[in-house]
Structures are given as structure tokens and as C-alpha cells.
LOTORTI-102438 format. One record per atom (N, C-alpha, C, O, CB): x, y, z. Coordinates in steps of 0.2 Angstrom, whole numbers. Glycine has a CB too. Layout:
REM residues N
     X     Y     Z
     X     Y     Z
...
END
This chain:
REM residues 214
     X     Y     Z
   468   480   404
   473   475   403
   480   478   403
   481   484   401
   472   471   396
   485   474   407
   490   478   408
   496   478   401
   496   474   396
   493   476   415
   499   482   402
   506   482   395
   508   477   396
   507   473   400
   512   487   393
   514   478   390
   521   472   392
   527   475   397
   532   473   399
   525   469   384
   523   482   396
   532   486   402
   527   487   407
   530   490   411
   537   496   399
   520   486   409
   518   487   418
   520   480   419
   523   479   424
   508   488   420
   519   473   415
   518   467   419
   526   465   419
   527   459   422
   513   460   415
   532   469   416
   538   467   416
   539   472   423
   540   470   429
   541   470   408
   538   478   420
   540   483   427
   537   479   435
   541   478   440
   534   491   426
   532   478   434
   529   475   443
   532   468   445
   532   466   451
   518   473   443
   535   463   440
   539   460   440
   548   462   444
   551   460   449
   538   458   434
   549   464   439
   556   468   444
   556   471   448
   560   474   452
   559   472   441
   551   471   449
   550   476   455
   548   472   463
   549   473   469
   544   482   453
   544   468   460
   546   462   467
   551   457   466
   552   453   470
   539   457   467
   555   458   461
   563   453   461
   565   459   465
   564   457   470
   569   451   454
   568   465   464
   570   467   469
   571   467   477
   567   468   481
   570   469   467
   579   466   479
   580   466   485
   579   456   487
   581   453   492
   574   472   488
   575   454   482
   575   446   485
   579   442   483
   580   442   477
   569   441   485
   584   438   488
   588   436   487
   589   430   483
   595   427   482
   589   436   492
   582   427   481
   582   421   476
   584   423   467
   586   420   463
   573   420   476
   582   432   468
   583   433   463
   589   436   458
   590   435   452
   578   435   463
   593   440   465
   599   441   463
   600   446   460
   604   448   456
   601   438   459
   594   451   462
   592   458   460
   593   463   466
   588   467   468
   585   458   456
   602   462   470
   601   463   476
   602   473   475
   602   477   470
   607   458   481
   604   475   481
   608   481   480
   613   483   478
   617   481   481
   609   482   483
   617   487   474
   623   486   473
   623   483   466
   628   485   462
   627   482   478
   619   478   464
   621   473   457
   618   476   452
   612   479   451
   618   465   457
   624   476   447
   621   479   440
   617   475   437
   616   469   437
   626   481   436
   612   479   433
   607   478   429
   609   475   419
   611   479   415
   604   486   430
   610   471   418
   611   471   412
   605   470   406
   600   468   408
   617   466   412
   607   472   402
   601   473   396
   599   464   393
   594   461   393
   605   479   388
   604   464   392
   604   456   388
   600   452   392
   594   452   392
   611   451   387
   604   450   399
   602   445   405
   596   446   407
   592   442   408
   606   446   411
   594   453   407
   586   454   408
   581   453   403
   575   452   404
   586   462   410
   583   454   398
   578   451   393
   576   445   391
   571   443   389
   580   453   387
   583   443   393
   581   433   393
   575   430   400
   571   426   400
   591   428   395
   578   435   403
   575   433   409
   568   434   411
   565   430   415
   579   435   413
   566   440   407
   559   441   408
   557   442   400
   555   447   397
   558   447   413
   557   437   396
   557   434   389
   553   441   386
   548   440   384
   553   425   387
   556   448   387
   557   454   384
   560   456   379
   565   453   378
   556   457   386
   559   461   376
   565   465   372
   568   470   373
   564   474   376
   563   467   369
   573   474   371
   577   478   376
   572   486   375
   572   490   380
   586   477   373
   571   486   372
   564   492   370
   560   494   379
   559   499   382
   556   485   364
   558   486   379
   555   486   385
   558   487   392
   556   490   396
   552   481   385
   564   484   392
   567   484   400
   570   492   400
   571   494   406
   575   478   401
   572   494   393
   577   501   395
   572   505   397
   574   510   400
   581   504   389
   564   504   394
   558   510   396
   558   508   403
   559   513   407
   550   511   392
   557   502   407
   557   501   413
   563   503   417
   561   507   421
   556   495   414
   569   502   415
   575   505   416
   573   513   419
   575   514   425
   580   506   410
   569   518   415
   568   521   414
   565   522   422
   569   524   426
   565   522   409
   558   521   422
   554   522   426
   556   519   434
   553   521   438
   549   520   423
   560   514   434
   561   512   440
   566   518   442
   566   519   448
   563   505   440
   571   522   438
   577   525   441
   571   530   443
   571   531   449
   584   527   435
   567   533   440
   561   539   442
   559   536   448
   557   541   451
   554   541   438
   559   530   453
   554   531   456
   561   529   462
   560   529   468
   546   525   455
   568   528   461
   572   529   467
   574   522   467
   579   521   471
   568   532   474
   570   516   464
   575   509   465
   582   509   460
   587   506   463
   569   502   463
   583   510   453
   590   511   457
   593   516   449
   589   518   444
   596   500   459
   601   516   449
   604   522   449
   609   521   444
   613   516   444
   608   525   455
   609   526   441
   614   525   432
   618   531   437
   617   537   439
   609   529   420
   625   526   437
   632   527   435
   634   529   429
   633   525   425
   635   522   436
   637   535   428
   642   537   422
   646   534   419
   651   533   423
   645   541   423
   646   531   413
   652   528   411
   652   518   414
   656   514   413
   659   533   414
   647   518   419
   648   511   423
   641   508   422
   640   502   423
   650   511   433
   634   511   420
   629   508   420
   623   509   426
   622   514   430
   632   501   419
   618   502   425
   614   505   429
   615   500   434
   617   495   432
   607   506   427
   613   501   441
   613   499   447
   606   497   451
   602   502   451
   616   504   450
   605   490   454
   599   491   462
   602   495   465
   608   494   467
   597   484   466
   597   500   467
   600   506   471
   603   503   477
   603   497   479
   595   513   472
   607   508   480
   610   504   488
   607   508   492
   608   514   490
   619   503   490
   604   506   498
   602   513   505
   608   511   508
   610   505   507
   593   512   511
   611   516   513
   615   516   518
   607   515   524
   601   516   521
   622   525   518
   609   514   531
   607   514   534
   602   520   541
   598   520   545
   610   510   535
   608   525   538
   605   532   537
   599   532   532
   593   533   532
   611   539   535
   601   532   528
   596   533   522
   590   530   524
   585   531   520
   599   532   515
   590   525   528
   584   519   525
   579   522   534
   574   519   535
   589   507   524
   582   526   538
   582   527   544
   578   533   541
   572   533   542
   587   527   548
   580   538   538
   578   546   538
   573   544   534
   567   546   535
   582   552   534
   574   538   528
   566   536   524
   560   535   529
   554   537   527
   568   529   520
   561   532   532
   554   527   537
   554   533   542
   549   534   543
   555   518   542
   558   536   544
   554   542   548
   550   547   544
   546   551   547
   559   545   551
   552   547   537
   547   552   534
   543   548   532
   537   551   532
   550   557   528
   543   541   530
   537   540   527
   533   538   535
   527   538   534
   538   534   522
   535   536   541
   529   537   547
   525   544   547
   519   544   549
   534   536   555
   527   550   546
   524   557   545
   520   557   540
   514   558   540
   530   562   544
   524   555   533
   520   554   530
   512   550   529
   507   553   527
   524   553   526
   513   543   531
   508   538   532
   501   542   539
   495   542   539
   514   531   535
   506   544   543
   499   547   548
   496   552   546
   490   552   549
   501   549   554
   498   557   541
   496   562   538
   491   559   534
   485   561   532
   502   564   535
   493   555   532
   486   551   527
   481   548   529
   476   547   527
   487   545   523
   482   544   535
   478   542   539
   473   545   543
   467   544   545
   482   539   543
   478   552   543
   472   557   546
   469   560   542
   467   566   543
   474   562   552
   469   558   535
   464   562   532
   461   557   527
   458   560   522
   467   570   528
   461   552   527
   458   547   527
   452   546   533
   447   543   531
   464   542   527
   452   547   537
   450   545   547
   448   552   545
   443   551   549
   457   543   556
   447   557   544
   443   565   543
   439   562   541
   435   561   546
   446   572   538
   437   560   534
   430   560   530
   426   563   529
   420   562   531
   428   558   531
   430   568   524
   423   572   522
   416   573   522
   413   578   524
   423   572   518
   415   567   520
   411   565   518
   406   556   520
   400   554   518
   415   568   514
   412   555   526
   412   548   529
   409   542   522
   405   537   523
   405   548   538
   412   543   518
   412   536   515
   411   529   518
   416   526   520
   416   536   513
   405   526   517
   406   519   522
   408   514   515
   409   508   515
   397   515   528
   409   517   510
   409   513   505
   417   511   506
   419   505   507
   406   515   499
   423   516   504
   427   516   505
   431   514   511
   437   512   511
   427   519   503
   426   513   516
   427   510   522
   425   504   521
   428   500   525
   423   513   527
   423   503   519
   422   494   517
   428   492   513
   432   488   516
   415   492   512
   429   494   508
   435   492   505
   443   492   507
   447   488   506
   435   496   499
   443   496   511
   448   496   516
   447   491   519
   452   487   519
   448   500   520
   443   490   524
   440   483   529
   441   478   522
   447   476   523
   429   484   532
   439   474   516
   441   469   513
   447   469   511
   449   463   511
   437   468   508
   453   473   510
   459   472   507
   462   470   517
   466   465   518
   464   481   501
   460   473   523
   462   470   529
   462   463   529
   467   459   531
   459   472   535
   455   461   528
   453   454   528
   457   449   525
   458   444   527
   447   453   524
   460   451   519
   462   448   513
   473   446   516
   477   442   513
   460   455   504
   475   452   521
   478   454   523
   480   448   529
   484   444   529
   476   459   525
   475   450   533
   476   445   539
   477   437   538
   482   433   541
   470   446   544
   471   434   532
   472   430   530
   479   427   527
   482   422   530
   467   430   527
   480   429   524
   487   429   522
   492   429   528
   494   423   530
   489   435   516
   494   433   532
   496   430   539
   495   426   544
   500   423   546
   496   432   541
   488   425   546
   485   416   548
   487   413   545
   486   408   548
   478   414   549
   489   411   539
   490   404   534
   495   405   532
   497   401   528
   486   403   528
   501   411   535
   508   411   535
   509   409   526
   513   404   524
   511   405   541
   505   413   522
   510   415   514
   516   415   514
   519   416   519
   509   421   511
   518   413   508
   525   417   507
   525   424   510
   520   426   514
   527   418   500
   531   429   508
   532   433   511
   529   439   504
   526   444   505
   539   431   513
   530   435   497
   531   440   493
   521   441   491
   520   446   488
   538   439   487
   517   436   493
   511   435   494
   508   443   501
   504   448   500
   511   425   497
   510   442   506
   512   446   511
   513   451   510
   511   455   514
   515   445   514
   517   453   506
   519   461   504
   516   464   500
   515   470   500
   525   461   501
   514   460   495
   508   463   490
   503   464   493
   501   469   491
   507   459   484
   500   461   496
   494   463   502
   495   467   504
   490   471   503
   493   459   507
   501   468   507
   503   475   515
   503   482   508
   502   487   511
   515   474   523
   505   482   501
   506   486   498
   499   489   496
   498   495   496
   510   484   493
   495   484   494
   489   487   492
   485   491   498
   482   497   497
   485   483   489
   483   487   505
   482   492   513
   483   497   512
   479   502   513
   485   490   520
   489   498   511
   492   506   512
   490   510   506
   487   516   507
   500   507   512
   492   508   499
   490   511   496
   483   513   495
   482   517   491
   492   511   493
   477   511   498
   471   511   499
   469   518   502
   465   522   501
   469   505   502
   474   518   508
   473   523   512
   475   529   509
   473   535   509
   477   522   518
   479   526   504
   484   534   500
   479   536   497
   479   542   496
   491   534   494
   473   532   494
   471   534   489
   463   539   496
   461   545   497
   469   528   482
   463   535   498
   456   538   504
   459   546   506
   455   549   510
   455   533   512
   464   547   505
   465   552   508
   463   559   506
   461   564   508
   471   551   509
   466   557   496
   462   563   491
   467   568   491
   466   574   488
   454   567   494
   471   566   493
   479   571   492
   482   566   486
   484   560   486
   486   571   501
   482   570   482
   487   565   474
   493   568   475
   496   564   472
   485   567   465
   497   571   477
   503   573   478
   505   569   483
   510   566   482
   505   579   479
   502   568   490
   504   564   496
   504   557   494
   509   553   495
   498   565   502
   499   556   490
   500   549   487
   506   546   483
   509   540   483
   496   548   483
   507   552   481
   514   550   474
   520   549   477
   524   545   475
   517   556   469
   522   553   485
   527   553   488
   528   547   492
   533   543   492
   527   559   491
   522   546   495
   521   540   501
   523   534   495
   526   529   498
   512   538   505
   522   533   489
   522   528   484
   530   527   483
   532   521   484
   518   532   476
   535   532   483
   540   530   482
   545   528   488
   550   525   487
   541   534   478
   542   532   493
   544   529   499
   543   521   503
   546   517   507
   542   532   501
   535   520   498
   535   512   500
   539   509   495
   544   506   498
   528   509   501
   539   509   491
   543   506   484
   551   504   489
   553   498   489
   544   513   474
   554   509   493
   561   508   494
   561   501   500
   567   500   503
   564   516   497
   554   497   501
   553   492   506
   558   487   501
   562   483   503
   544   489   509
   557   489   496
   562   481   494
   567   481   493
   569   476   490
   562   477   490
   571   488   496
   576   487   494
   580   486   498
   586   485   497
   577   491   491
   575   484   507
   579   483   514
   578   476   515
   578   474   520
   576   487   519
   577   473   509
   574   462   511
   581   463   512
   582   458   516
   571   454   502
   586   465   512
   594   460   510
   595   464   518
   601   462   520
   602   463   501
   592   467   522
   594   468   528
   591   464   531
   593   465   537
   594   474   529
   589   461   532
   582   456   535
   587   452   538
   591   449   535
   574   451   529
   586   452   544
   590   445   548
   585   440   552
   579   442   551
   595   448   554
   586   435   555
   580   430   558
   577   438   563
   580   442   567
   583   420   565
   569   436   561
   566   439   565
   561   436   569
   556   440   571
   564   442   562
   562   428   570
   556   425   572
   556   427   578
   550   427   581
   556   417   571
   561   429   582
   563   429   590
   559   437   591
   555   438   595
   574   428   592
   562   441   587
   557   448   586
   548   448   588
   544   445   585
   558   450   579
   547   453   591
   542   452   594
   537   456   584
   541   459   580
   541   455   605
   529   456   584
   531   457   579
   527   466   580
   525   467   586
   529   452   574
   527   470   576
   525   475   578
   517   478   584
   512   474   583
   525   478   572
   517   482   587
   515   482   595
   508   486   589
   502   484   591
   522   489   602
   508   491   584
   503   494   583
   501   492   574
   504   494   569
   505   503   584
   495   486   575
   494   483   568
   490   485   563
   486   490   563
   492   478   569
   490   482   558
   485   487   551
   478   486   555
   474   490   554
   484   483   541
   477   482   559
   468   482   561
   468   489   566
   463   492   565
   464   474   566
   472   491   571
   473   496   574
   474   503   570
   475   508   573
   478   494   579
   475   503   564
   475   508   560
   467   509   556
   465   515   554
   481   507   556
   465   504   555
   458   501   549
   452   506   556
   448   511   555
   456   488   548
   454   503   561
   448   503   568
   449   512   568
   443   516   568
   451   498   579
   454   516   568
   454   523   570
   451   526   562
   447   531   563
   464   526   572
   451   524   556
   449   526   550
   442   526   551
   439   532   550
   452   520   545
   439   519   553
   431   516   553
   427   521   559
   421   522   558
   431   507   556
   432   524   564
   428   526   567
   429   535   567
   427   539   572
   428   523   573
   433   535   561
   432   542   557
   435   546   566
   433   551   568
   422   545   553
   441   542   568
   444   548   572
   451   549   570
   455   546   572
   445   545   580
   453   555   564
   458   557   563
   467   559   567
   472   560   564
   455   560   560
   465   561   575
   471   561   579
   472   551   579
   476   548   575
   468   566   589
   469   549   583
   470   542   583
   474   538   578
   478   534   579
   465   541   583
   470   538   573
   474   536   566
   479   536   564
   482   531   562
   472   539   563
   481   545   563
   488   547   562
   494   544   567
   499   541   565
   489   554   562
   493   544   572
   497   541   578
   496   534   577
   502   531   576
   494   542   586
   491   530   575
   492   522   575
   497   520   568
   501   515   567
   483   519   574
   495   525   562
   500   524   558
   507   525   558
   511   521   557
   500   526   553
   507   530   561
   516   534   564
   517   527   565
   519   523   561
   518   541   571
   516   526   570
   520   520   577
   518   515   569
   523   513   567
   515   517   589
   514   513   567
   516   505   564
   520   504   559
   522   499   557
   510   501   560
   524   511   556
   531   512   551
   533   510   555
   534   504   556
   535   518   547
   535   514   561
   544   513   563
   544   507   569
   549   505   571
   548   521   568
   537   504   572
   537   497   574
   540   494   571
   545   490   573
   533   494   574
   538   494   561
   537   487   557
   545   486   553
   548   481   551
   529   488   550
   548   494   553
   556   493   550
   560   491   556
   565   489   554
   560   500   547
   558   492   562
   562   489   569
   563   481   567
   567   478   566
   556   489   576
   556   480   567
   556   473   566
   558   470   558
   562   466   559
   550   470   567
   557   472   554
   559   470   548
   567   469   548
   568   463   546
   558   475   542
   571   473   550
   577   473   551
   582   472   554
   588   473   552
   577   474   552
   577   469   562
   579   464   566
   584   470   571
   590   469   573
   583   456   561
   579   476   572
   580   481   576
   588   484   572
   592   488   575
   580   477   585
   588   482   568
   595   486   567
   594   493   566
   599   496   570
   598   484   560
   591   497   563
   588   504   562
   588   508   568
   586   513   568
   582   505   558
END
């Protein structure tokens, strides 16, 4: 069963960056406002406070408070290029397999499933993201690197903080190298393949998220 600062924390953390919620970049954080809002106590938001500043979403100003962190567009550029290194790196040792796990291979194959569906049936978005979050991190964990995992973790976390960059993307074609083209190199335990299929589906997928700005 989760706490009251995981189901608070995973909350704010998908308000961030969406523009419904007003938990953009740049916007300060206030203690009160947030407690009302997620009918907590300040106990709770300042330990989350806490842990969200550890993981890079956002940033105590001196004397001015805390902040939704802001990426410059360098920053959000050098990010997805390290996390495409990073991601293929996992993929290809994920796609190694020690040990070829088909079990874990399966479970990977059902969070795809669970994936695609949610795209055929055009979910929301934030339905969509929570899907594409657990895929990857599936992979993080198949990989058996816990440090690699921790890092790729904080690098995905910074996807929300690029919603406020998102312009129409319907006209955008959508990325050229998909999670099933990453699942298929995993499944058939070919580690060059893999890594390359993940590289290219980061910096496809911030192309397009972006609406090619990056």
C-alpha cells in the first residue's frame, strides 16, 4: 500500500508541466495552496518538496522559495541526447540476456500491449504517458544495472517538464523507430539492434513532442 507522500508525490508529479494544472515551469510552489489542493499537510508536501528537488523537477531559490524547475532548450537537448545513450545502453543489456528470460520477456510484451492499446483508442495523454513510463522503466529494470536505472529515472522524470513546449503536433509525422521496434530487438535477444532502436526512438520522440523545435 502506498503512503500519503508516494500518492501525493506521483500526483505532482503528473501535474507537472500540464497546463490544466498550473504547475508550469518557472511557477512557484507554495505550501498552503498545495495542501489545500491536494487535501494534505504541510509535513507532507515539504517532504515531497524534498524529494522532487532530488530528482531535478524543480529548484529552491535563496531567499525567493521553491520553483517548477525551468529547462532552457540546450538543457532539454543535452538531456535527450544523454538519455538516447543512456536508454540504448539499457536496451542492450536488456537484449544481452544473461540468462534469456522469457518470463521477463513476456512482461515487457504485456505493458507493450497495454501501450499500444491506449494509443489505438487515443487516451488521454496523461493515460499515455503513464503507460510509455512504465515500458521504459521495465526495460531499466531488465537490464540489472541499478545505477543505470537511477540515472535514466531522473532523466525521464524531466519529460514533464517539456508539456509546456509541445506545440500542435498532429501535422508531425509520429516517430519513425516505435516501442514494438525496440520490444522485437529485446525478444530476439539481439543487443546491437536494440540499443540503436532505442537511441533513434528518444530523439525521434523529443523531435516530435516538441514539434521539431530541439
Amino acid at each position: 500500500m502506498k503512503t500519503a507522500i508516494q500518492r501525493i508525490l506521483e500526483r505532482i508529479i503528473r501535474d507537472i508541466g500540464n497546463p490544466h494544472s498550473g504547475l508550469l515551469p518557472g511557477v512557484q510552489l507554495v505550501e498552503r495552496a498545495l495542501t489545500e489542493k491536494y487535501k494534505t499537510n504541510r509535513t507532507t508536501i515539504r517532504t515531497v518538496f524534498f524529494i522532487l528537488e532530488d530528482k531535478g523537477l524543480i529548484t529552491n531559490i535563496p531567499n525567493r522559495g521553491k520553483f517548477v524547475r525551468r529547462l532552457s532548450e540546450r538543457e532539454l537537448r543535452e538531456s535527450y541526447e544523454l538519455r538516447a545513450v543512456l536508454e540504448g545502453f539499457a536496451a542492450r543489456l536488456a537484449a544481452s540476456g544473461i540468462n534469456k528470460n522469457t518470463s521477463l520477456a513476456s512482461g515487457l510484451e504485456h505493458l507493450l500491449a497495454e501501450l499500444e492499446q491506449a494509443e489505438k483508442e487515443k487516451d488521454d495523454d496523461a493515460a499515455i504517458e503513464e503507460k510509455d513510463y512504465k515500458f521504459h522503466q521495465y526495460i531499466q529494470q531488465m537490464c540489472g544495472n541499478s545505477k543505470l536505472s537511477e540515472f535514466l529515472e531522473r532523466s525521464q522524470l524531466q519529460f514533464y517538464l517539456i508539456r509546456v513546449f509541445r506545440t500542435n503536433t498532429k501535422d508531425i509525422p509520429r516517430q519513425t523507430v516505435s516501442h514494438r521496434d525496440i520490444f522485437d530487438a529485446i525478444r530476439k535477444w539481439n543487443p546491437d539492434k536494440a540499443e540503436l532502436m532505442a537511441r533513434q526512438h528518444v530523439m525521434n520522440n523529443i523531435a516530435h513532442k516538441t514539434g521539431g523545435m530541439l
